[in-house]
N, C-alpha and C positions, 0 to 999 in steps of 0.2 A: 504494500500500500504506500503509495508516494505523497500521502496527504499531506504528514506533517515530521518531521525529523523528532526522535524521542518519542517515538511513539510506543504506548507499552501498551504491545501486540500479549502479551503472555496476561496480561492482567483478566479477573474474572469473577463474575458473582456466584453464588448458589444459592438458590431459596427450597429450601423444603416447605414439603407442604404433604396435606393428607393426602391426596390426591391428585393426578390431573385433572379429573374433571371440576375441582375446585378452583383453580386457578387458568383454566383454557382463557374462559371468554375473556376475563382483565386481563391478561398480558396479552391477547389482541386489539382489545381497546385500548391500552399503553400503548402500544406500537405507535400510532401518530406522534409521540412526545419521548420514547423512550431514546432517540438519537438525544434530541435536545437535553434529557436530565442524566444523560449516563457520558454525554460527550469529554466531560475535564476527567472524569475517574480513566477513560481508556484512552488521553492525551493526545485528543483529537481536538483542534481549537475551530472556530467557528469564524472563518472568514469569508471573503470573496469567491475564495477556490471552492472552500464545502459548503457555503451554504443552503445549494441545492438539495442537501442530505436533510434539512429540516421538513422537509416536504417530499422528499423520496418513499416511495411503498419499499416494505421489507417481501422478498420473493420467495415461495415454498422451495424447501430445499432437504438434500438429506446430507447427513453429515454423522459420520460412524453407523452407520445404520439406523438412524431414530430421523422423528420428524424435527424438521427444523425451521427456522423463517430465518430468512437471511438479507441485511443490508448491505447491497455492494457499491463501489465508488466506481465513477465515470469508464474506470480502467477493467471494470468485473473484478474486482478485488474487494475482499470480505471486508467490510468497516465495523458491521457488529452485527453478533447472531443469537438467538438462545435454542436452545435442544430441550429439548424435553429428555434426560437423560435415563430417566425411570418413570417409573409410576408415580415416585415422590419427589424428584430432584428437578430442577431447572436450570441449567448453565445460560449464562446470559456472558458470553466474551471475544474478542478481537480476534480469534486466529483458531484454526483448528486442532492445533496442535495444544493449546490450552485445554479446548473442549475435551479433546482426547486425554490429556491427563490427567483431568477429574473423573472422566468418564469411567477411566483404568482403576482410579482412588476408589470409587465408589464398588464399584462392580469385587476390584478386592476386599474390603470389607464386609463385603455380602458375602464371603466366601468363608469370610474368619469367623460368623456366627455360627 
């Protein structure tokens, strides 16, 4: 991603929750707002060059095998995605190789119970 230099591609949320079906529909209705309030945490700044990103659609996407919705920059390059990583886990981050290593965290833990 060419957006911004210092960009921290590896950074990442997680929200647990009971369910997917408890959290579907709001974090598709966040999607309109979710570049705008998550843009300083993943050290994307908001200028001239992005700020088409504040009105960009996020695109269905798969990513490790699970459902994902994915925002890309002008270049088809991920800017920010979240996965549904389980039944209970939501990964919300900049690059896929993040998603992948929580994906890998989570999925080993489920192993160790």
């Amino acid at each position: 991603m060419g957006l911004v230099k210092g960009t921290n591609k590896n950074f990442f949320v997680l929200i647990k929750m009971r369910s997917f079906q408890d959290i579907f529909d709001s974090v598709r209705a966040w999607e309109n707002k979710m570049f705008y309030d998550l843009h300083s945490l993943f050290g994307v700044s908001i200028n001239s060059n992005t700020s088409y990103l504040l009105t960009k659609n996020f695109d269905d996407g798969i990513i490790e095998n699970k459902n994902a919705r994915i925002l890309y920059d002008k270049d088809g390059g991920i800017v920010l995605m979240y996965v549904f990583a389980d039944e209970t886990s939501l990964v919300i981050a900049g690059s896929i190789d993040a998603v992948r290593e929580v994906m890998f965290r989570l999925s080993s833990s489920q192993l160790k119970k």
